[in-house]
Biopython code that builds the backbone (N, CA, C, O; Angstrom):
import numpy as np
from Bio.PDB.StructureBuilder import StructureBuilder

atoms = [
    (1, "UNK", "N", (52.258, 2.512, -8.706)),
    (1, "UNK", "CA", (51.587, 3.226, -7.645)),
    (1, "UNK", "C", (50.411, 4.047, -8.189)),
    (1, "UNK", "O", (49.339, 4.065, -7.583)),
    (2, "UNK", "N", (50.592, 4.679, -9.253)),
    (2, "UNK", "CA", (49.559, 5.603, -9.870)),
    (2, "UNK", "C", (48.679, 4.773, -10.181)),
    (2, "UNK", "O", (47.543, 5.240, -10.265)),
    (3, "UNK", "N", (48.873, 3.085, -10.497)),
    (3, "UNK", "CA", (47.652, 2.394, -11.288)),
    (3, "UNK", "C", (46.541, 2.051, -10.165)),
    (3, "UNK", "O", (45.317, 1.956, -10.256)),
    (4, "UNK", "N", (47.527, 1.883, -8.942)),
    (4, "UNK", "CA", (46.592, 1.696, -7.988)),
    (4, "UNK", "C", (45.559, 2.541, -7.301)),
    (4, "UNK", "O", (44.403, 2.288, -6.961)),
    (5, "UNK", "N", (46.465, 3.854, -7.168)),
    (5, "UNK", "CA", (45.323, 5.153, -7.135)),
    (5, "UNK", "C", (44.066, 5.143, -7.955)),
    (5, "UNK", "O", (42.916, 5.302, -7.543)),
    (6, "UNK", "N", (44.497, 4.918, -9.255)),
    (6, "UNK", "CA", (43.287, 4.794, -10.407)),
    (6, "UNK", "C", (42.420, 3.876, -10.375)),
    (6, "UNK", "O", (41.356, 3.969, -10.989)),
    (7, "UNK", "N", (42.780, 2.763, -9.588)),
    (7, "UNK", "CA", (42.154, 1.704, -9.885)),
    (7, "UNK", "C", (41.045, 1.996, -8.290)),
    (7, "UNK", "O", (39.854, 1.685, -8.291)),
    (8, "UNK", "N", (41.698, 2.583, -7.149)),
    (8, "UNK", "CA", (41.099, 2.967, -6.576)),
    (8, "UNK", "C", (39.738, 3.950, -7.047)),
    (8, "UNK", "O", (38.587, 3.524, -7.140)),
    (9, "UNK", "N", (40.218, 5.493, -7.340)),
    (9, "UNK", "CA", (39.124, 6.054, -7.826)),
    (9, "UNK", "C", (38.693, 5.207, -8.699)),
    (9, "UNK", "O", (37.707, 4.683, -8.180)),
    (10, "UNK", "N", (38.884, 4.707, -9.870)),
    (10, "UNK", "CA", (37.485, 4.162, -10.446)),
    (10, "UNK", "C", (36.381, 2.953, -9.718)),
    (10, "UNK", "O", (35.178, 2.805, -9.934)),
    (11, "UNK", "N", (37.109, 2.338, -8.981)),
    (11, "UNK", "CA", (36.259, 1.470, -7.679)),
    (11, "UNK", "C", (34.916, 2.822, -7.251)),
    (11, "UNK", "O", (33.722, 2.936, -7.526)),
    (12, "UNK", "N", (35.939, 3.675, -6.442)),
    (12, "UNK", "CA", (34.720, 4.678, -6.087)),
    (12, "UNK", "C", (33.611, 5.198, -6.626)),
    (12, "UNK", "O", (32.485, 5.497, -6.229)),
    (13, "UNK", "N", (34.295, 5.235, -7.769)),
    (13, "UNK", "CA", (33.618, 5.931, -8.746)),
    (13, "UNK", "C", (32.291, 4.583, -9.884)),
    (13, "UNK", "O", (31.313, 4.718, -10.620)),
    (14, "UNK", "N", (33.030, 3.577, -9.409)),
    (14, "UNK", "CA", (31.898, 2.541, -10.000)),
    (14, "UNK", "C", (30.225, 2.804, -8.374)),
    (14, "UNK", "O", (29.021, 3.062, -8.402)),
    (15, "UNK", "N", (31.044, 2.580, -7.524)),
    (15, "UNK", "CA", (30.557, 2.700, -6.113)),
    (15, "UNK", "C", (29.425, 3.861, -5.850)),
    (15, "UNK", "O", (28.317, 3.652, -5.357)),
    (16, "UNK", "N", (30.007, 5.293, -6.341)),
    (16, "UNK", "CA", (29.274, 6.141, -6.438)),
    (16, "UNK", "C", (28.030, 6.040, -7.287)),
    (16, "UNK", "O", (26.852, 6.056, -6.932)),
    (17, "UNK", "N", (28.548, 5.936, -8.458)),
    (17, "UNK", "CA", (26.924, 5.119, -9.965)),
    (17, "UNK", "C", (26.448, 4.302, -9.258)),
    (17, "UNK", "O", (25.673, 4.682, -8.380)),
    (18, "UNK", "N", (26.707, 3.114, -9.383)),
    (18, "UNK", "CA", (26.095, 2.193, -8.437)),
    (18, "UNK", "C", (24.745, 2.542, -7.445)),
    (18, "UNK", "O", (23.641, 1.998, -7.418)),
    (19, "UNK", "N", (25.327, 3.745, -6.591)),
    (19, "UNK", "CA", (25.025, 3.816, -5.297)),
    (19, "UNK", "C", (23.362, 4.989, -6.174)),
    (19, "UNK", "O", (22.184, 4.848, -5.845)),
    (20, "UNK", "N", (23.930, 6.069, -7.323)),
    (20, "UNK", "CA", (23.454, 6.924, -8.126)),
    (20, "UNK", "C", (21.910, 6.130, -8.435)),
    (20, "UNK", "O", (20.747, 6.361, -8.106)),
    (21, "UNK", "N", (22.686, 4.954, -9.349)),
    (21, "UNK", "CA", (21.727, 4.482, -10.090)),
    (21, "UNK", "C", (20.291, 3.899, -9.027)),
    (21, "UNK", "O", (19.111, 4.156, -9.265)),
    (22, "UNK", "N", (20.836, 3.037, -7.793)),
    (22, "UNK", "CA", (20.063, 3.268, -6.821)),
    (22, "UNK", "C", (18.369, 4.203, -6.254)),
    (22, "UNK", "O", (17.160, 3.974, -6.224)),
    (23, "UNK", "N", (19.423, 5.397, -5.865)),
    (23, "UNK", "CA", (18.445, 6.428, -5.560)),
    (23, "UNK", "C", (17.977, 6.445, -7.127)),
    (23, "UNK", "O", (16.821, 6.025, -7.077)),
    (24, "UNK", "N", (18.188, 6.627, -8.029)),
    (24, "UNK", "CA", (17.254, 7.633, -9.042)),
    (24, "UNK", "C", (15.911, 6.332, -9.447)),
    (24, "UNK", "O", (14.763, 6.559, -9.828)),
    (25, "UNK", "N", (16.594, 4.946, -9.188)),
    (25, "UNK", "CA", (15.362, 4.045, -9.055)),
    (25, "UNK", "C", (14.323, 4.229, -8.392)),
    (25, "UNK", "O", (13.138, 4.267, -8.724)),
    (26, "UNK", "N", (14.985, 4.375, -7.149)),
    (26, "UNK", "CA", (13.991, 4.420, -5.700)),
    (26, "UNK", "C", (13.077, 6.079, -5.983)),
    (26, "UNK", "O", (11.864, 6.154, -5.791)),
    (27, "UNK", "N", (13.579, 6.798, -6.262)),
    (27, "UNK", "CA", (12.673, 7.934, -6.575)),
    (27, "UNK", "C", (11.764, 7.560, -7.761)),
    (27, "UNK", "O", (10.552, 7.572, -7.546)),
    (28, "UNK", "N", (12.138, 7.283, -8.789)),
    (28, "UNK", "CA", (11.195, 6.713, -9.760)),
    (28, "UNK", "C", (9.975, 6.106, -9.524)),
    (28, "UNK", "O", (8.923, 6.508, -10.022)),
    (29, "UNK", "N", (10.097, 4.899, -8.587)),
    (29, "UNK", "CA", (9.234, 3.841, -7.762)),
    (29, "UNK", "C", (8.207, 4.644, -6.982)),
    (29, "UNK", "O", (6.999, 4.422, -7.070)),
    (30, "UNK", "N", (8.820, 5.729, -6.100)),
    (30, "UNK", "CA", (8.291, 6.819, -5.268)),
    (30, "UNK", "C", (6.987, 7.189, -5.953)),
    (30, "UNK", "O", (5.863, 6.724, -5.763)),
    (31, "UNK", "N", (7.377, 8.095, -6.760)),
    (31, "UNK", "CA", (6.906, 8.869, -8.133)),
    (31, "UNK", "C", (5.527, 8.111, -8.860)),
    (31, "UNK", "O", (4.446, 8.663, -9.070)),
    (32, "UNK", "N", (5.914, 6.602, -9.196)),
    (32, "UNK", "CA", (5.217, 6.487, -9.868)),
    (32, "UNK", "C", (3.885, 5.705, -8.741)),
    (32, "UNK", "O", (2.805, 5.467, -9.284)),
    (33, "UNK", "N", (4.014, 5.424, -7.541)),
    (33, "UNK", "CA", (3.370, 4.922, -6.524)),
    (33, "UNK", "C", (2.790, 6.228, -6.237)),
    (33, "UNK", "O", (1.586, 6.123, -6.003)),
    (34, "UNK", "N", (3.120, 7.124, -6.190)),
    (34, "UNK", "CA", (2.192, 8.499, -5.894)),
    (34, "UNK", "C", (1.660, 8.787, -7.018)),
    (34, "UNK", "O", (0.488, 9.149, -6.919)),
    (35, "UNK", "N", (2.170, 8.756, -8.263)),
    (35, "UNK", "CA", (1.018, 9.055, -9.406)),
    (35, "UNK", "C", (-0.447, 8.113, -9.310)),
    (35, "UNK", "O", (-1.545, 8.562, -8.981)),
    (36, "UNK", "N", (-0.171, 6.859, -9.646)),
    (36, "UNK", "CA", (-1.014, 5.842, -8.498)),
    (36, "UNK", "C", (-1.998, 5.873, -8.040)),
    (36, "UNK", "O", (-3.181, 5.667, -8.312)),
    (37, "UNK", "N", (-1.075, 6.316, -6.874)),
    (37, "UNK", "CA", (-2.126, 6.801, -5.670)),
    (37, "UNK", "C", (-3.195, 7.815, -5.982)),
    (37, "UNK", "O", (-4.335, 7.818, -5.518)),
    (38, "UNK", "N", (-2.569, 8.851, -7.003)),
    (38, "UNK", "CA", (-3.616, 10.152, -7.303)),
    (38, "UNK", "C", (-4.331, 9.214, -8.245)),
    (38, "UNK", "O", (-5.551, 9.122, -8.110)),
    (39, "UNK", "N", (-3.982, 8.802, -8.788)),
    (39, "UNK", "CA", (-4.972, 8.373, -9.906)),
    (39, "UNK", "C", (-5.925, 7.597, -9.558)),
    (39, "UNK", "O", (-6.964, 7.444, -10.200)),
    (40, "UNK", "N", (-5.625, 7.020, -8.457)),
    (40, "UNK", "CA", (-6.458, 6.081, -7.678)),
    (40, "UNK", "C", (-8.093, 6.745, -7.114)),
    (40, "UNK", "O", (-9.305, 6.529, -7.142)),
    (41, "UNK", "N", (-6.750, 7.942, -6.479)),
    (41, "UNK", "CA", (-8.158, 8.618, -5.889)),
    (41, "UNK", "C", (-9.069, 9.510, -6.841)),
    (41, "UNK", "O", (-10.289, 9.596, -6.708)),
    (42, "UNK", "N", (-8.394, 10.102, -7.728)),
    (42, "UNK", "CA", (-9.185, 10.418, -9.024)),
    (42, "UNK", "C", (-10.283, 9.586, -9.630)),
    (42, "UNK", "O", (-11.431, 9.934, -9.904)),
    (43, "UNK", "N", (-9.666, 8.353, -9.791)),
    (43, "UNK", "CA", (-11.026, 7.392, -9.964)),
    (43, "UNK", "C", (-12.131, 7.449, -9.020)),
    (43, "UNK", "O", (-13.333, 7.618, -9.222)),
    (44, "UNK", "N", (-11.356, 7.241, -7.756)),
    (44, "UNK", "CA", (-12.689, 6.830, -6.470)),
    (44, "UNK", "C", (-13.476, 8.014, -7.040)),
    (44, "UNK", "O", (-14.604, 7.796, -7.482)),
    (45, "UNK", "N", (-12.939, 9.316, -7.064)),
    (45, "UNK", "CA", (-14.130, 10.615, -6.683)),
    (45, "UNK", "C", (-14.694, 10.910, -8.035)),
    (45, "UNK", "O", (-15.508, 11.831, -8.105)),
    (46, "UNK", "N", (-14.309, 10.120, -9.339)),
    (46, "UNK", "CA", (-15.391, 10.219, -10.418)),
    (46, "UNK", "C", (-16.287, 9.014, -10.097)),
    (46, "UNK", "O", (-17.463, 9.129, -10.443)),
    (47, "UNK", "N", (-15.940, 7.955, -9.530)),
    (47, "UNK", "CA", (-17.124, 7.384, -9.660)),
    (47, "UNK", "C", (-18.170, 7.794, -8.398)),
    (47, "UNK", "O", (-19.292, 7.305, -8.533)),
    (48, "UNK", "N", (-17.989, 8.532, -7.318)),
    (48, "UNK", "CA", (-18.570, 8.693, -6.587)),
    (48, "UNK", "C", (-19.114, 9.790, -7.539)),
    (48, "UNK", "O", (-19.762, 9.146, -8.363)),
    (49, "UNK", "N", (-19.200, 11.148, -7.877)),
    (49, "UNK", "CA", (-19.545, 11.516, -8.748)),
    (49, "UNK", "C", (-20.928, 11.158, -9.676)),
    (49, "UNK", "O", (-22.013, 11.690, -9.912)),
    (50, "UNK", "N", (-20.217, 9.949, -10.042)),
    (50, "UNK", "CA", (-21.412, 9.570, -11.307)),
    (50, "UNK", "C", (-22.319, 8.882, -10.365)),
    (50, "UNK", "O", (-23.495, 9.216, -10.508)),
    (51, "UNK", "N", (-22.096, 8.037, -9.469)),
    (51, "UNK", "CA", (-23.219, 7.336, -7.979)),
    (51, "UNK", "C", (-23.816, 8.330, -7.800)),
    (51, "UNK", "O", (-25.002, 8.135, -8.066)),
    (52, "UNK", "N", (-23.543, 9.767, -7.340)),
    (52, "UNK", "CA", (-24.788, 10.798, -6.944)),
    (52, "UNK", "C", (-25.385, 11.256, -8.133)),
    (52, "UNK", "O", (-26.550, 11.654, -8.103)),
    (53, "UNK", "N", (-24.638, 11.250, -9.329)),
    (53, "UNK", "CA", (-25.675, 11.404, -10.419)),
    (53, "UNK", "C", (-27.010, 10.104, -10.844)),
    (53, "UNK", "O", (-28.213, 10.335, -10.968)),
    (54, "UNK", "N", (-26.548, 9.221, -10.945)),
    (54, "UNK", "CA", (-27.327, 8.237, -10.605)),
    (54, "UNK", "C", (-28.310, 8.190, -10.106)),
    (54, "UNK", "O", (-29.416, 8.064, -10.632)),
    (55, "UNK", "N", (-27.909, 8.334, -8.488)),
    (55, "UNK", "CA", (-28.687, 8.422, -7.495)),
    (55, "UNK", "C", (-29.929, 9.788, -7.605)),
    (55, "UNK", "O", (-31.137, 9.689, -7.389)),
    (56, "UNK", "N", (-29.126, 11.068, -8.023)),
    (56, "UNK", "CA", (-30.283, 11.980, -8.155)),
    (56, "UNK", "C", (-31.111, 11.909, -9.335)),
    (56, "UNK", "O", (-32.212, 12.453, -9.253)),
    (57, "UNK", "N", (-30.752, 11.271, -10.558)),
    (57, "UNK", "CA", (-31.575, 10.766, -11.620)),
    (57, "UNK", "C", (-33.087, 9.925, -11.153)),
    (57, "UNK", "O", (-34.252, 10.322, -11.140)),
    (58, "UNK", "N", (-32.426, 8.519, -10.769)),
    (58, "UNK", "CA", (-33.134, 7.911, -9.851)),
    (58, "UNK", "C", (-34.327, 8.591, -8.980)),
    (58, "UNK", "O", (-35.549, 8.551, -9.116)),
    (59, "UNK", "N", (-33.613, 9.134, -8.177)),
    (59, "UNK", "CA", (-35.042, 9.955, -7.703)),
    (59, "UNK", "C", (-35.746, 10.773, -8.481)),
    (59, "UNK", "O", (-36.974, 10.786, -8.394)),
    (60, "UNK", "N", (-35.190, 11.438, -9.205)),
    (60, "UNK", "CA", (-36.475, 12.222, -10.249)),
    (60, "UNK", "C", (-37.266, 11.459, -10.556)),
    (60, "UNK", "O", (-38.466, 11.487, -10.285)),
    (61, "UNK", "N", (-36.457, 10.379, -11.398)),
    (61, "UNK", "CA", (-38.164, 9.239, -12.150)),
    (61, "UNK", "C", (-38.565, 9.188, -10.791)),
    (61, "UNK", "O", (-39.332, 10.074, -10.415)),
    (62, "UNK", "N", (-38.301, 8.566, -10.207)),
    (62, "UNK", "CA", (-38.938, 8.249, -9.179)),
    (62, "UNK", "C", (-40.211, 9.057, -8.802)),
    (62, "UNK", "O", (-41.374, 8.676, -8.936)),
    (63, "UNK", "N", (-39.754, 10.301, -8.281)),
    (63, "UNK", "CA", (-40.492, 11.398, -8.575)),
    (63, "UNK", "C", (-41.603, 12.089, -9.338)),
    (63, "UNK", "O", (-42.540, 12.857, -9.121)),
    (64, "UNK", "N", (-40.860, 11.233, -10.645)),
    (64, "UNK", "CA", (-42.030, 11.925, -11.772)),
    (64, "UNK", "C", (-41.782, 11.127, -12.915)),
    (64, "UNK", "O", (-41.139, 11.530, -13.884)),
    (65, "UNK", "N", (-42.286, 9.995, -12.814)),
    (65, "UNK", "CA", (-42.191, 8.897, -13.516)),
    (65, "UNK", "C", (-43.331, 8.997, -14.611)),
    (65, "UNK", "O", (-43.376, 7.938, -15.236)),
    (66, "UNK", "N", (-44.022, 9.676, -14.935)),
    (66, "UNK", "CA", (-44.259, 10.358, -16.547)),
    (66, "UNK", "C", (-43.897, 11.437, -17.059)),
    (66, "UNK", "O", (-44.122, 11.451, -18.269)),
    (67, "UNK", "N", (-43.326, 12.560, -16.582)),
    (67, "UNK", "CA", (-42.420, 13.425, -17.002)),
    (67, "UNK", "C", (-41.165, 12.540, -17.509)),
    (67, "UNK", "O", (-40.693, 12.570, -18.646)),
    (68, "UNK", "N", (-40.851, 11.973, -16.735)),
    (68, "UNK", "CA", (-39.741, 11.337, -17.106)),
    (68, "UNK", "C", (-39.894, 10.341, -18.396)),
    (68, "UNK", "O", (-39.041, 10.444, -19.278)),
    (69, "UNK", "N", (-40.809, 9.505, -18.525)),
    (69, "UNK", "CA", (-40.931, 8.442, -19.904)),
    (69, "UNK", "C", (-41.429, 9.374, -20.784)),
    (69, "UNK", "O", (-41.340, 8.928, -21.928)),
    (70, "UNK", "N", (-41.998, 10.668, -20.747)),
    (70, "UNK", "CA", (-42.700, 11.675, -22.251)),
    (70, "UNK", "C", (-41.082, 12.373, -22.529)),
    (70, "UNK", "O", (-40.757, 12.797, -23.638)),
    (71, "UNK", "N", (-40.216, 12.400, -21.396)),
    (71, "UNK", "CA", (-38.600, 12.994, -21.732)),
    (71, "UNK", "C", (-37.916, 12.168, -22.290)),
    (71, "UNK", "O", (-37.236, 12.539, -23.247)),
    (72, "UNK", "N", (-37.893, 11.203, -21.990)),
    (72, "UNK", "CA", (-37.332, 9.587, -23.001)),
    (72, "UNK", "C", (-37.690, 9.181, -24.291)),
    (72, "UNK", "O", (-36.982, 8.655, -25.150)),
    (73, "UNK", "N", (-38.982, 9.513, -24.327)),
    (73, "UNK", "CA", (-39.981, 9.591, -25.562)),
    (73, "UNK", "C", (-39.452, 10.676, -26.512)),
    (73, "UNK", "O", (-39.456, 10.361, -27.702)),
    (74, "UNK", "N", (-38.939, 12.054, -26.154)),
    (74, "UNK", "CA", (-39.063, 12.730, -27.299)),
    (74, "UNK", "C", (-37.774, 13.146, -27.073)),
    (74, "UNK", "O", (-37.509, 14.179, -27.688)),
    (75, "UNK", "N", (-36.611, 12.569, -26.205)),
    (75, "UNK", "CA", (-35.186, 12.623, -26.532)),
    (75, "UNK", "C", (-35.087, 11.701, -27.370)),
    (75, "UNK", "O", (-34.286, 12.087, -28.222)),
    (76, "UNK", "N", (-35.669, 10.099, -27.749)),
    (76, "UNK", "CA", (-35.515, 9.505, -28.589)),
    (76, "UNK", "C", (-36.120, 9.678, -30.293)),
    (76, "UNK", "O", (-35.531, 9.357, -31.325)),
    (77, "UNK", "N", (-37.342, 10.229, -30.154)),
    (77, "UNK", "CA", (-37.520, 10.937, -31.341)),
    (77, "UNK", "C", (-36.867, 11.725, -32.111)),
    (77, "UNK", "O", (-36.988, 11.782, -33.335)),
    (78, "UNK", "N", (-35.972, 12.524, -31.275)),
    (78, "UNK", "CA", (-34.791, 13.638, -31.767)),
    (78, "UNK", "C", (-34.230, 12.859, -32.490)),
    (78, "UNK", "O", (-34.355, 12.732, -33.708)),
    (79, "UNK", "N", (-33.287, 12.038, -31.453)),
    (79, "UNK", "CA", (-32.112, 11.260, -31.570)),
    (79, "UNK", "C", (-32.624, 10.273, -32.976)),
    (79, "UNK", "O", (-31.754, 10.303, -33.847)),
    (80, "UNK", "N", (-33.865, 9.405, -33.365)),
    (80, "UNK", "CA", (-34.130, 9.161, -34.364)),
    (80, "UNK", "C", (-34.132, 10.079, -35.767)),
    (80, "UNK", "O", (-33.968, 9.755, -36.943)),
    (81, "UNK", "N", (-34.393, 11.368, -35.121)),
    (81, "UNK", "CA", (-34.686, 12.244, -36.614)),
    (81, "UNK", "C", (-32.982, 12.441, -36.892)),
    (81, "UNK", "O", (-32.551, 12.157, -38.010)),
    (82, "UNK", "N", (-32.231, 12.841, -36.036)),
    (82, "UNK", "CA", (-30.885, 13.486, -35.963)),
    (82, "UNK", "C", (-30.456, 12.349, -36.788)),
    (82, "UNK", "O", (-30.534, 12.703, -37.965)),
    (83, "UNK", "N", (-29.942, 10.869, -36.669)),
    (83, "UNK", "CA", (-29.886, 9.404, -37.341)),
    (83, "UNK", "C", (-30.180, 9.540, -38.675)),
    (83, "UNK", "O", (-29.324, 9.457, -39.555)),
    (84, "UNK", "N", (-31.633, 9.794, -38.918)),
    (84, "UNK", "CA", (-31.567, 9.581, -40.284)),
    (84, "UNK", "C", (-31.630, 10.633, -41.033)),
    (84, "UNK", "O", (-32.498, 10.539, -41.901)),
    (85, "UNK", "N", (-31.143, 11.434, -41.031)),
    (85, "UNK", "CA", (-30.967, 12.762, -41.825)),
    (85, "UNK", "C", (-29.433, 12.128, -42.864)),
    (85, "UNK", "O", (-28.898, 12.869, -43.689)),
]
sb = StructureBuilder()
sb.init_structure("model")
sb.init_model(0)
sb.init_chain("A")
sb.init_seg("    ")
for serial, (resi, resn, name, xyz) in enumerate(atoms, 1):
    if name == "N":
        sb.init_residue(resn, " ", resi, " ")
    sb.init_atom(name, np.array(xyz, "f"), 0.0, 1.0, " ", f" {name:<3s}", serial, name[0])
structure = sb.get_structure()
């Protein structure tokens, strides 16, 4: 009689894990579909980000399209001297 009790609770008790192991999946899945998701949107709003940088670059040359190539000109001169030192 007692083996059967036991054999009962441990049924339950497989039943319960079982049921445990379950949820702590399904939250996991949750979790990592919402990390995801943020990360997702983290991306979208850096690259939107760098598009309006772009975009307002863009218009400067645009703007001032020899200011802009004498600024190219002597950021690269730097950047050459900085190199070969």
């Amino acid at each position: 009689m007692a083996d059967r009790s036991l054999e009962k609770e441990f049924d339950v008790l497989k039943n319960d894990l079982g049921t445990l192991k379950d949820d702590v999946s399904n939250i996991a899945k949750l979790l990592a579909r919402k990390g995801s998701a943020q990360l997702n949107d983290a991306v979208d709003s850096g690259k939107a980000r760098v598009q309006a940088g772009v975009n307002v670059l863009e218009d400067q040359v645009t703007a001032r399209p020899l200011t802009s190539l004498l600024l190219a000109f002597g950021i690269g001169i730097m950047l050459g001297k900085i190199t070969h030192r």
